[in-house]
MDAnalysis code that builds the backbone (N, CA, C; Angstrom):
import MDAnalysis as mda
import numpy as np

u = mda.Universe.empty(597, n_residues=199, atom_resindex=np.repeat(np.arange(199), 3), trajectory=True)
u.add_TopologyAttr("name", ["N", "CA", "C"] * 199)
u.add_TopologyAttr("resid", np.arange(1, 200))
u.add_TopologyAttr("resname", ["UNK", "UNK", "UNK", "UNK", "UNK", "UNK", "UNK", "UNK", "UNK", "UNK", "UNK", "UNK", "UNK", "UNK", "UNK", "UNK", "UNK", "UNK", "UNK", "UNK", "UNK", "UNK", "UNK", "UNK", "UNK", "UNK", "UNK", "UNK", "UNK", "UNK", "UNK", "UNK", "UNK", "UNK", "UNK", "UNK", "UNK", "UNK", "UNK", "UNK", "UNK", "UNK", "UNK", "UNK", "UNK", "UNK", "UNK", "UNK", "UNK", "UNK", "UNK", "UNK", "UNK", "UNK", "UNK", "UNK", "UNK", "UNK", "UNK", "UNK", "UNK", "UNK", "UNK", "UNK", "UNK", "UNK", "UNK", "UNK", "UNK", "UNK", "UNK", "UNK", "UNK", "UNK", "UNK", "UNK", "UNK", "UNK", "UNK", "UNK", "UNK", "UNK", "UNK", "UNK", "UNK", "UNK", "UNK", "UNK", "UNK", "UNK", "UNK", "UNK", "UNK", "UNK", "UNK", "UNK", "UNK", "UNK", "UNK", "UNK", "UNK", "UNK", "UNK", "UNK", "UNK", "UNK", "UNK", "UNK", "UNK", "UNK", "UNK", "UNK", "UNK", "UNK", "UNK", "UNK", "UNK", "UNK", "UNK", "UNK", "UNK", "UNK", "UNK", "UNK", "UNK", "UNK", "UNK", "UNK", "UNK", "UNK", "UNK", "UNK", "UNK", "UNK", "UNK", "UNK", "UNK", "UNK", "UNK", "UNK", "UNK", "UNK", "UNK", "UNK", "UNK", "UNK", "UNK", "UNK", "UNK", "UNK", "UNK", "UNK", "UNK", "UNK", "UNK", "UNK", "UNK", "UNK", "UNK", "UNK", "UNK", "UNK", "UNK", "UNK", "UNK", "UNK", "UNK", "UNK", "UNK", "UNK", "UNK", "UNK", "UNK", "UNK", "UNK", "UNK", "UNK", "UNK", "UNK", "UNK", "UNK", "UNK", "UNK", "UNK", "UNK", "UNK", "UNK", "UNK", "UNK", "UNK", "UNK", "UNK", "UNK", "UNK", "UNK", "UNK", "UNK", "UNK", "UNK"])
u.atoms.positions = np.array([
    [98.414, 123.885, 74.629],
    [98.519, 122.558, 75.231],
    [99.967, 122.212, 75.582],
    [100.683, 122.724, 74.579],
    [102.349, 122.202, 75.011],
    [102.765, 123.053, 76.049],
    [102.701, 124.000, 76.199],
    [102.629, 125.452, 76.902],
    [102.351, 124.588, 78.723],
    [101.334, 124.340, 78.897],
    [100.673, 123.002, 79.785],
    [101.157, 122.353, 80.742],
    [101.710, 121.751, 79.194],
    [102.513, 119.983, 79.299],
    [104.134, 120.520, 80.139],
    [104.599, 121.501, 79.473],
    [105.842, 122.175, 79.934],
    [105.823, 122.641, 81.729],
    [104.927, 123.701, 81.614],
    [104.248, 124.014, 82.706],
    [104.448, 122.848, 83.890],
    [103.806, 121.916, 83.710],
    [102.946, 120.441, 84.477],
    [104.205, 119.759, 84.918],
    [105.337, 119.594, 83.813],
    [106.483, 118.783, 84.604],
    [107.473, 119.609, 85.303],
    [107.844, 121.158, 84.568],
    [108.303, 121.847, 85.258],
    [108.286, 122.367, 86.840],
    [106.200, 122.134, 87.024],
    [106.187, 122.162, 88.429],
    [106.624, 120.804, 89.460],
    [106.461, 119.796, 88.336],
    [106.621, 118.505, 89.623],
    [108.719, 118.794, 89.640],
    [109.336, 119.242, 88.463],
    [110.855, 119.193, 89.233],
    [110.810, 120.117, 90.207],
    [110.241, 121.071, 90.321],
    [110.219, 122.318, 91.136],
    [109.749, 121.645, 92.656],
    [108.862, 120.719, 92.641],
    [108.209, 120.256, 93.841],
    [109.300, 119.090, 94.145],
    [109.940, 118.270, 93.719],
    [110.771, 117.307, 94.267],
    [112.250, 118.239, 94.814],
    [112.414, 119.509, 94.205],
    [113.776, 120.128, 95.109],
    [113.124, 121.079, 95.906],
    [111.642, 120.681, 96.482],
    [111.711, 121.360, 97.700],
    [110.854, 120.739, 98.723],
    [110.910, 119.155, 98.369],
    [110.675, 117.699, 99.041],
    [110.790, 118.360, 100.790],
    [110.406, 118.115, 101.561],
    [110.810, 118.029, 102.900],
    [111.179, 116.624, 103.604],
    [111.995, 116.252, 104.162],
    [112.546, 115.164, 104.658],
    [113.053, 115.766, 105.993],
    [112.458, 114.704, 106.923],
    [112.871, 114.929, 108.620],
    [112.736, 113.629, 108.721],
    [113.704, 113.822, 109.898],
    [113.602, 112.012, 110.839],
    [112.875, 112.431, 112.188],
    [112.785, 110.767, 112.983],
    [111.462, 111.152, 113.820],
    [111.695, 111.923, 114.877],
    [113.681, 112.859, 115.082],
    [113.612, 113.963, 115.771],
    [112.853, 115.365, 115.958],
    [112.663, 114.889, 114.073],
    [112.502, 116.582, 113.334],
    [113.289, 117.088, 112.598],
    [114.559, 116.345, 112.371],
    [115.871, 116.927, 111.997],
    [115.918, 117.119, 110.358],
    [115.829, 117.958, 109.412],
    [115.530, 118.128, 108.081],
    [116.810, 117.150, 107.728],
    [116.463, 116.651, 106.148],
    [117.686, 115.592, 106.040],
    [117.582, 116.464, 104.850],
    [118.495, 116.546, 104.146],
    [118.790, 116.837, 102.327],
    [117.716, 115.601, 101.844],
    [117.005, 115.969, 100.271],
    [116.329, 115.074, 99.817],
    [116.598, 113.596, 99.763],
    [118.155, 113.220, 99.054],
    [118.836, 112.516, 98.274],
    [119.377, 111.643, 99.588],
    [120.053, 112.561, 100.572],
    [120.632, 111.694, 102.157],
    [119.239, 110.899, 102.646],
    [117.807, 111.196, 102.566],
    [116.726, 110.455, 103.214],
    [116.554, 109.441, 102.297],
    [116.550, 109.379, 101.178],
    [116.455, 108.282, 100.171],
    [117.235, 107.084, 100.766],
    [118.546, 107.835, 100.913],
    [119.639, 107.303, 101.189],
    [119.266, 105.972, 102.420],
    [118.652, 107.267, 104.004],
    [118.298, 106.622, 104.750],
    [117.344, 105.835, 105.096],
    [116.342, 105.607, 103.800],
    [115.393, 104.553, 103.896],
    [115.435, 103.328, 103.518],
    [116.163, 103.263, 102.752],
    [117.422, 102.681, 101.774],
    [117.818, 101.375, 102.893],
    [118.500, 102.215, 103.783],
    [119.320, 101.624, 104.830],
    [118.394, 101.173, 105.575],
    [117.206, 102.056, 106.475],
    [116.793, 101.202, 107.120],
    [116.065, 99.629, 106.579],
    [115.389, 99.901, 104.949],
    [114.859, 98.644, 105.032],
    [115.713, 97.847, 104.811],
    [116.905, 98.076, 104.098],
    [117.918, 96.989, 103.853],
    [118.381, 96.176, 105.416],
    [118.475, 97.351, 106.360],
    [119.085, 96.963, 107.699],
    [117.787, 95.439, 108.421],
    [116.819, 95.541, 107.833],
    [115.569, 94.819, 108.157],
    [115.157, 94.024, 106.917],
    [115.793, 93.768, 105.679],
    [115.170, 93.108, 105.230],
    [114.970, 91.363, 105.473],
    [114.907, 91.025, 106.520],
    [114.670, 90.209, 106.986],
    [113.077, 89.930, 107.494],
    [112.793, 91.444, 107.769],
    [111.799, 91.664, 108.376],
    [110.613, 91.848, 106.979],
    [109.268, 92.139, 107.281],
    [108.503, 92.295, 106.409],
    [107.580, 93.863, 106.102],
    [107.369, 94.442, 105.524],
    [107.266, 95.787, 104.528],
    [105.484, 95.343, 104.704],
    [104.526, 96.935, 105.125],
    [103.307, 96.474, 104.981],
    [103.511, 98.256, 104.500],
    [102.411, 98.354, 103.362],
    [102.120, 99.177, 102.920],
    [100.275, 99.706, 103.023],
    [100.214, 100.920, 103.515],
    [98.927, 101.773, 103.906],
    [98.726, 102.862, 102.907],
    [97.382, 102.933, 102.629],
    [96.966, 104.172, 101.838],
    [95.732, 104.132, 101.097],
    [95.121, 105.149, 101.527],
    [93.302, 105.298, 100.496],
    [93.979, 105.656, 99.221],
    [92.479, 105.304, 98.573],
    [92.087, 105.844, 97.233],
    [93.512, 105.685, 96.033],
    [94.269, 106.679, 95.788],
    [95.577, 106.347, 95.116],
    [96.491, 106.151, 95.822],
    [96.442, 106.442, 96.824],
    [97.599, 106.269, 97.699],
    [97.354, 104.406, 98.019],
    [96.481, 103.782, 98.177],
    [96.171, 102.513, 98.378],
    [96.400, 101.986, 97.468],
    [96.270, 102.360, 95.609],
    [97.066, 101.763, 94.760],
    [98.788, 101.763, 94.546],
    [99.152, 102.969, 94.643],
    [100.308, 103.237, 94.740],
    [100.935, 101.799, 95.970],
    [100.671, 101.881, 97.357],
    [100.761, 100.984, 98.058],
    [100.665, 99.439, 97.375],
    [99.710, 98.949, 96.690],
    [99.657, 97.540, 96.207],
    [100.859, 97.580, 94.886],
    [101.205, 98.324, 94.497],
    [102.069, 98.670, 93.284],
    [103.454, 98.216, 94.133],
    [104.001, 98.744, 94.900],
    [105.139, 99.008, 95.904],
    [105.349, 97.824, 96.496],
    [103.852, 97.062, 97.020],
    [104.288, 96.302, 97.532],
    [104.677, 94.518, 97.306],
    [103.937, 94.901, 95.774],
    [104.629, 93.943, 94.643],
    [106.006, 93.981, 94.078],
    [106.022, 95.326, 94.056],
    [107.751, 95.554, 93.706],
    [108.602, 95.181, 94.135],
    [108.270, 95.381, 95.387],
    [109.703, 95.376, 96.705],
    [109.811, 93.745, 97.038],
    [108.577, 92.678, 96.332],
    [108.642, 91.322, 96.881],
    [108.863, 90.850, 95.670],
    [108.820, 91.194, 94.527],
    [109.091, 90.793, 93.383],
    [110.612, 90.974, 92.881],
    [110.513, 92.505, 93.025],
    [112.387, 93.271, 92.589],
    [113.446, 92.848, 93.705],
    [112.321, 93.729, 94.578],
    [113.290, 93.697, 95.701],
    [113.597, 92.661, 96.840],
    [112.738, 91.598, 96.642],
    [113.049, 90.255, 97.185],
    [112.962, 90.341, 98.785],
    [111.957, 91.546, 99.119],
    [111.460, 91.765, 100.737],
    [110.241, 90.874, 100.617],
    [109.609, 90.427, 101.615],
    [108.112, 90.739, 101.994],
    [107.692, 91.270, 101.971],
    [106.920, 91.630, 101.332],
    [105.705, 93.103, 101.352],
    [104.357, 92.887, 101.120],
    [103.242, 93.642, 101.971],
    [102.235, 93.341, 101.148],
    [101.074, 94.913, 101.520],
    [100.204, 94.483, 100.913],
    [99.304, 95.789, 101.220],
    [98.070, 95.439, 101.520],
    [96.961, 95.945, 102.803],
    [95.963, 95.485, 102.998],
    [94.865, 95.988, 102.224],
    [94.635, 95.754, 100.914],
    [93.332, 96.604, 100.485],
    [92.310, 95.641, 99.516],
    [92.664, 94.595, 99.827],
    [91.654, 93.351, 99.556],
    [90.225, 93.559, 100.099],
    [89.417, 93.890, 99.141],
    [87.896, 94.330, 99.334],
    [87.477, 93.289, 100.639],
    [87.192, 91.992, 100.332],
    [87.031, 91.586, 101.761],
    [86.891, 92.403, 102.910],
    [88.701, 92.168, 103.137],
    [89.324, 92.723, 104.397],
    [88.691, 94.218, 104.998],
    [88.964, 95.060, 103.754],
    [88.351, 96.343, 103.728],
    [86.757, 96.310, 104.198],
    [86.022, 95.579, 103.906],
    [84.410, 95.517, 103.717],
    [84.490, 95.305, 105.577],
    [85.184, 93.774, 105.567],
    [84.714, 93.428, 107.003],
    [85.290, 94.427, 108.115],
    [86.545, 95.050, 108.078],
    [86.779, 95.899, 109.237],
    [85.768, 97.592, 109.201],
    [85.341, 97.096, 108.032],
    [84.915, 98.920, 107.509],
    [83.448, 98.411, 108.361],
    [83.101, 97.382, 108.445],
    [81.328, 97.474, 108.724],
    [81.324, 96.982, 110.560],
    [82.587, 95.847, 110.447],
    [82.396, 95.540, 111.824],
    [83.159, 96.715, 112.518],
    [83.756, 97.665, 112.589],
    [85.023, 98.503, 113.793],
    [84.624, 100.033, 113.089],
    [84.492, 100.291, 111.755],
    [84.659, 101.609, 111.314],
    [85.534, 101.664, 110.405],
    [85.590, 102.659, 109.496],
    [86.455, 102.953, 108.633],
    [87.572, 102.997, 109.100],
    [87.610, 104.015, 110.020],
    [89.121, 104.328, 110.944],
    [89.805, 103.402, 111.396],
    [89.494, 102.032, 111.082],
    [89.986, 101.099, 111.816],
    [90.437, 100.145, 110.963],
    [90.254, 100.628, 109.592],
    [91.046, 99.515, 108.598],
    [91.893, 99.187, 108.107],
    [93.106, 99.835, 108.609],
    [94.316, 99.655, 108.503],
    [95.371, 99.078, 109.808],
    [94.391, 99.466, 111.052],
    [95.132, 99.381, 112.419],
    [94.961, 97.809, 112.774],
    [93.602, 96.874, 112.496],
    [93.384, 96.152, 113.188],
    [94.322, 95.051, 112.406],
    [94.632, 94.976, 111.038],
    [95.413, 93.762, 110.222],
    [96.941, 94.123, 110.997],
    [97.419, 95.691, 111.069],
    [98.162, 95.893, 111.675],
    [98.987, 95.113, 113.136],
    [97.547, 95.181, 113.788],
    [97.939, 94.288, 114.697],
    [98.116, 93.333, 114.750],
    [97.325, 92.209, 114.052],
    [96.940, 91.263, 113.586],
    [98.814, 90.351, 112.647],
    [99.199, 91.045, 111.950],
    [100.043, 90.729, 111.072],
    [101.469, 91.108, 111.580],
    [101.614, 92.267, 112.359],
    [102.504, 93.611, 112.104],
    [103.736, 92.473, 113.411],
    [104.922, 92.458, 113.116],
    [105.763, 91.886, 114.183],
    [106.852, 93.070, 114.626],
    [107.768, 92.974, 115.708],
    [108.527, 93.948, 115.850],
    [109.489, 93.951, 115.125],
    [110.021, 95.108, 114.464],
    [111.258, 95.657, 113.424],
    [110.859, 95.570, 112.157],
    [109.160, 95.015, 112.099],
    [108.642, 94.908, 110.637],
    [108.950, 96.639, 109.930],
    [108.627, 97.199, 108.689],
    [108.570, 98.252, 109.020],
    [107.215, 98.661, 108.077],
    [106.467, 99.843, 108.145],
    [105.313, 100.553, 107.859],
    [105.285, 101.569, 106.771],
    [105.028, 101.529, 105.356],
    [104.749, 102.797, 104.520],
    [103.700, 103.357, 104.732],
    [103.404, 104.360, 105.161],
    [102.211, 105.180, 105.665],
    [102.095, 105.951, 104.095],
    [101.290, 105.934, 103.562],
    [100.930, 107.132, 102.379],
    [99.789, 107.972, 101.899],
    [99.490, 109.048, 102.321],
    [98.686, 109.996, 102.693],
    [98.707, 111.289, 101.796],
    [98.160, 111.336, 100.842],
    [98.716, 112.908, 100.251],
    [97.710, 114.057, 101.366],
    [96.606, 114.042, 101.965],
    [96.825, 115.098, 103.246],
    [97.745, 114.871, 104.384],
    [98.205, 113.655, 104.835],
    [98.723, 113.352, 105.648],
    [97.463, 113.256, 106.880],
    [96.016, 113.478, 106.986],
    [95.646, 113.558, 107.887],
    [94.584, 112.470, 108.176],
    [94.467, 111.523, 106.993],
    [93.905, 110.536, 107.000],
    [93.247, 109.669, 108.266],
    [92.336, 109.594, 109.150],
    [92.640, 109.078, 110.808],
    [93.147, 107.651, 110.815],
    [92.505, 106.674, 109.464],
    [92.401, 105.429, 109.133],
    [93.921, 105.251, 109.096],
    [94.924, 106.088, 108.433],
    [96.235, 105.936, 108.191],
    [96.930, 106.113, 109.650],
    [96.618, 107.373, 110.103],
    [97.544, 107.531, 111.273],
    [97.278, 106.633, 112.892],
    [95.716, 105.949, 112.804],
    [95.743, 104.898, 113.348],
    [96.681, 103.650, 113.373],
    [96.623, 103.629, 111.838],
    [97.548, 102.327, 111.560],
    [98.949, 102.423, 111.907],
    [99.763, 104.119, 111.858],
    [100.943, 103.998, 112.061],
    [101.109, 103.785, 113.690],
    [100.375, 104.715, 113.996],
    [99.850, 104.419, 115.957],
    [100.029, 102.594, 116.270],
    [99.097, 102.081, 115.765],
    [99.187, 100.633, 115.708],
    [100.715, 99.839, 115.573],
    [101.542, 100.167, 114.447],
    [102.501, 99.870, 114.119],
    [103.620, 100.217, 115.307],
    [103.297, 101.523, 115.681],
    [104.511, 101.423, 117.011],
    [104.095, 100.802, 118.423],
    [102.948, 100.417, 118.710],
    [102.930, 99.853, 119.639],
    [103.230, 98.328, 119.401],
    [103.902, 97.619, 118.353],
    [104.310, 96.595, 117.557],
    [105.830, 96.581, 117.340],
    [106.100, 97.785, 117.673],
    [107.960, 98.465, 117.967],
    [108.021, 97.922, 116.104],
    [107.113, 98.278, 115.501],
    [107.955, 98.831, 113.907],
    [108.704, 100.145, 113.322],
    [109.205, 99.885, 112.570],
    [109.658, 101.177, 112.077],
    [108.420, 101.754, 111.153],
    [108.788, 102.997, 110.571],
    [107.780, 103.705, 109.877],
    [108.432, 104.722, 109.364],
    [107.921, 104.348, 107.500],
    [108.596, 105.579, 106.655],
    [107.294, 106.362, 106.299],
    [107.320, 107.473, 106.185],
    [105.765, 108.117, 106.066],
    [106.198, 109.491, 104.641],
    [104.840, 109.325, 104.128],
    [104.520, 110.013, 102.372],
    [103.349, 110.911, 102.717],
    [103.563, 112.312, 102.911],
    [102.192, 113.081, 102.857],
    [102.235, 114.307, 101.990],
    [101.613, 114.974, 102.359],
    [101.802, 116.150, 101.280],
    [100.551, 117.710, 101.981],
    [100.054, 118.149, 101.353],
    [99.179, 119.173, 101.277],
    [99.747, 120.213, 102.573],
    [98.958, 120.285, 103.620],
    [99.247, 121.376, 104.739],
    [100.940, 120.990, 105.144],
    [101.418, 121.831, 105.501],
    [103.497, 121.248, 106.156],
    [103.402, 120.801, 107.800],
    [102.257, 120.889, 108.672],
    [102.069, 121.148, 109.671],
    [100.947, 119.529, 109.781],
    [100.833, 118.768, 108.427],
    [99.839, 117.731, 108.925],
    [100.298, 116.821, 109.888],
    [99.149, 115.958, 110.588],
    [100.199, 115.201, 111.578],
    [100.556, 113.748, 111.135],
    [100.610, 113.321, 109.895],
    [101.354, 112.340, 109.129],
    [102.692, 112.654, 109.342],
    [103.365, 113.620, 109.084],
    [104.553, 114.510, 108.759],
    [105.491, 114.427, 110.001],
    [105.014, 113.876, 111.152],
    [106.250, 113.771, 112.018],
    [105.826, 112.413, 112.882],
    [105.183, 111.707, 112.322],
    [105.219, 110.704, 112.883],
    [105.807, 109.588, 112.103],
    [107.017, 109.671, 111.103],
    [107.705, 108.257, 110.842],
    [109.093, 108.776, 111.364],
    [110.053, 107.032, 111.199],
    [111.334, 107.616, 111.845],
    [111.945, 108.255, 110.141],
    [111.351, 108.049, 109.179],
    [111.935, 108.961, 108.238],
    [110.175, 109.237, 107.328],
    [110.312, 111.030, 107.277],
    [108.950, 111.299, 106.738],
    [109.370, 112.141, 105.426],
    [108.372, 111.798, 104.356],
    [108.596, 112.652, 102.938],
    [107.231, 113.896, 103.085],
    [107.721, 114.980, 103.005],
    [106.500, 115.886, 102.979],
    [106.551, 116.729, 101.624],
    [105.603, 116.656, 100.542],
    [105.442, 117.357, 99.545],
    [104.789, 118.348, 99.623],
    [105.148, 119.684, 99.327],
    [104.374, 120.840, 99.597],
    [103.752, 121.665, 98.510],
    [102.762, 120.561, 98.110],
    [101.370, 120.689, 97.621],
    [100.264, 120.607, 97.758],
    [99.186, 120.862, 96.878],
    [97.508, 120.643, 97.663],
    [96.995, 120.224, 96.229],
    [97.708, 119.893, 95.538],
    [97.083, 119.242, 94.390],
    [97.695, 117.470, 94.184],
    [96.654, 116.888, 94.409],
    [96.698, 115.387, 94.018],
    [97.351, 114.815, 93.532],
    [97.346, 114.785, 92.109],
    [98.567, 114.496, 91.197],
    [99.284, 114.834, 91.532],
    [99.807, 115.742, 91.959],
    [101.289, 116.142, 92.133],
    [102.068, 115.388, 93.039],
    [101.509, 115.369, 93.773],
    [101.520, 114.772, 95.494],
    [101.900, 113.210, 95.356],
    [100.450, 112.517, 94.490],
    [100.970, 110.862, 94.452],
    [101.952, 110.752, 93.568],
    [102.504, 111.653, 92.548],
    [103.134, 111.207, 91.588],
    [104.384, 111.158, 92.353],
    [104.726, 112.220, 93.087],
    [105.953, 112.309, 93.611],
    [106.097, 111.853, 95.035],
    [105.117, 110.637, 95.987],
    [105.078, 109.678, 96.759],
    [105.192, 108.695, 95.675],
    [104.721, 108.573, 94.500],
    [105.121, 107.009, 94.260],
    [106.615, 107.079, 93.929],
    [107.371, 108.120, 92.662],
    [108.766, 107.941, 92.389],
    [109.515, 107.977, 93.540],
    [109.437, 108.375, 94.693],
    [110.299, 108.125, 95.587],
    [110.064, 106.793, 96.220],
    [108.706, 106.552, 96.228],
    [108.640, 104.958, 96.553],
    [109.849, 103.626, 95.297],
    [109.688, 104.303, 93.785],
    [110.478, 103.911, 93.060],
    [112.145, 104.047, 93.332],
    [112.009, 105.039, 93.858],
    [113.704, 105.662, 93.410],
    [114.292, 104.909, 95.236],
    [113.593, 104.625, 96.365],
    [114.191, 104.224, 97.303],
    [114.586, 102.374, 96.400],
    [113.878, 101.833, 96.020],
    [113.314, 100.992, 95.393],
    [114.365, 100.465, 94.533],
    [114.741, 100.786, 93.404],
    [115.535, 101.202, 92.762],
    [117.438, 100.892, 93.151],
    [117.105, 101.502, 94.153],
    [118.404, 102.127, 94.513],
    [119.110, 100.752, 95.458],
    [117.838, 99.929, 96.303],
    [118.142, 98.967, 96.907],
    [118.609, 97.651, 95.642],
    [117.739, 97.874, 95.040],
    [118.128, 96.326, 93.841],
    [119.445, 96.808, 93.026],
    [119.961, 98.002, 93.143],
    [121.240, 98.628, 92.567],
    [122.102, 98.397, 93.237],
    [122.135, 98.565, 94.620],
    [123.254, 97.802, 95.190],
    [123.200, 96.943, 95.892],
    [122.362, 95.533, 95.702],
    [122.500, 94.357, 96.138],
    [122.782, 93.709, 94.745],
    [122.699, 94.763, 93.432],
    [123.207, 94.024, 92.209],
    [124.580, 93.994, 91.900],
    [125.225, 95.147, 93.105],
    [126.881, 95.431, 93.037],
    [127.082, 96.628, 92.456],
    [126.073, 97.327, 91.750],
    [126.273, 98.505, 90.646],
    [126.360, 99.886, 91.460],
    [126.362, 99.861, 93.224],
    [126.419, 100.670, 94.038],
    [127.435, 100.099, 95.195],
    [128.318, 100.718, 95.446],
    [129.682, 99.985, 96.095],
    [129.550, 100.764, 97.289],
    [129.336, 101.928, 97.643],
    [129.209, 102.394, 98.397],
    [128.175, 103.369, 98.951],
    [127.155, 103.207, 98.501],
    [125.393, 104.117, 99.006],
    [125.315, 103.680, 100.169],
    [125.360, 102.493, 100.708],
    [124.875, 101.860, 102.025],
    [125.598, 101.859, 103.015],
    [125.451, 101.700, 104.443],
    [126.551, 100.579, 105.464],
    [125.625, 100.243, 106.224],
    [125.377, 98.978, 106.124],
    [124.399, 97.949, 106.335],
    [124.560, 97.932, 107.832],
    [123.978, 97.894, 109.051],
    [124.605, 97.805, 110.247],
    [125.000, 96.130, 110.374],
])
């Protein structure tokens, strides 16, 4: 069992130093520099408001985040997965459509979008990010499993974990959801003098 336990965390450090991070050129960023740059963009917008997307755990992870960031981090944020909401777009439009239509509905320009997907291929998700740019938002995107999914190059900064196991995947979409997180209430507390340059 300890044997396991060793095993189990050893693979998730192994999987966070070989994180993939691209911006929406394609351009690979170092892990720690994309943190960096998400950092910046929402700080550069926190004026603006934070909507968070995602099934199953990825949809909790999302309501988790998006309490944080309005609680800690003193953004707007919120997440659409209020059974309601869910029920009525799921029966009146389709599943695929339950993230895109509040999207529209809510989403303003420079807002920005957490997409979180551990296949990345979700249609319901990548609708919504679709949605979000015709709204001229930004979009940070969390996927994982295949390297080639098409979650994976559609934010202007994307996290790709290169796994096919679940756990692994949300654990290490949510700490980076933490550690961008984190890092913002660190230096608007002063305890970071120089991580940022705010435009």
């Amino acid at each position: 069992m300890e044997k396991l336990a060793e095993d189990y965390y050893k693979n998730i450090l192994s999987l966070i130093g070989a994180v993939r991070v691209t911006d929406k050129e394609g351009k690979v960023l170092e892990f720690y520099h994309g943190i960096k740059v998400a950092g910046n963009l929402i700080l550069s917008h926190s004026d603006h408001k934070m909507m968070f997307i995602g099934n199953g755990a990825s949809a909790s992870i999302s309501s988790h985040m998006a309490t944080d960031f309005w609680k800690n981090g003193r953004i707007e944020a919120l997440a659409f997965n209020d059974s309601s909401l869910l029920t009525c777009i799921s029966n009146d439009y389709g599943y695929e459509h339950v993230f895109e239509k509040p999207i529209e509905m809510f989403a303003k320009r420079e807002d920005i979008v957490f997409a979180i997907s551990s296949s990345g291929e979700s249609k319901n998700i990548v609708r919504g990010v679709n949605a979000a740019r015709l709204k001229e938002c930004s979009v940070i995107t969390l996927s994982g499993f295949k390297d080639d999914n098409i979650l994976s190059t559609l934010g202007d900064i994307n996290f790709y974990i290169p796994s096919r196991k679940y756990g692994l995947v949300e654990v290490i979409h949510h700490s980076i959801c933490h550690c961008i997180l984190d890092t913002i209430v660190s230096y608007r507390e002063g305890q970071v003098k120089e991580w940022i340059n705010i435009k």
